[in-house]
N, C-alpha and C positions, 0 to 999 in steps of 0.2 A: 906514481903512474906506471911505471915500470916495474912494480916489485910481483904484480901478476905474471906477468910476461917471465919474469926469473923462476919465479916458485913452478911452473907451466914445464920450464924448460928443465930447472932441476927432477921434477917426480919425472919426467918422460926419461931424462937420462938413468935415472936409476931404476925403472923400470926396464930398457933395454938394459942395463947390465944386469939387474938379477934373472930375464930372463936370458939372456944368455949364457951366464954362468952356473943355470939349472937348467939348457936345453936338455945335454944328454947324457945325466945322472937319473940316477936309479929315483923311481917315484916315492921308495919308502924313507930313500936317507931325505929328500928335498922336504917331503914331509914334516918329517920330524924334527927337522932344524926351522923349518918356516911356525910350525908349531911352538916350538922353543923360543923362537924372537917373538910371538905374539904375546907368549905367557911374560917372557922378560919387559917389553914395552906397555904390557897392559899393567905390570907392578909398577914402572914409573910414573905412569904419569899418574896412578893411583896416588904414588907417593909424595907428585906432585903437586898435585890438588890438595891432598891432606895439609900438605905442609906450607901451604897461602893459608889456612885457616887461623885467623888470632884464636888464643886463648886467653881465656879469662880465669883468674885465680878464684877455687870453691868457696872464699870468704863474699865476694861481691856476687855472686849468681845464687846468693841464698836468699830466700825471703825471711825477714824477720817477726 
């Protein structure tokens, strides 16, 4: 019941602190590091999802 109320209040906190820790830096370097954490967390959880996948050994996924 409560774990909305937490998750609510963690993104709202880290939303003030990264906008304030990018109020009054230059728009190309925020940029470019906001860029860089997108490409870095869009590799994870790529990596993540891959790596839930069972595999199956090429002997049992052959037809005979």
């Amino acid at each position: 019941m409560a774990s909305p109320l937490i998750a609510g209040f963690v993104a709202m906190t880290a939303t003030f602190l990264a906008y304030s820790l990018t109020a009054r830096a230059r728009h190309e370097s925020v940029a470019g590091t906001f860029r860089f954490g997108q490409i870095v967390s869009a590799s994870l959880v790529s990596l993540a999802h891959g790596t839930t996948t069972p595999r199956r050994p090429w002997a049992s996924s052959r037809s005979r």
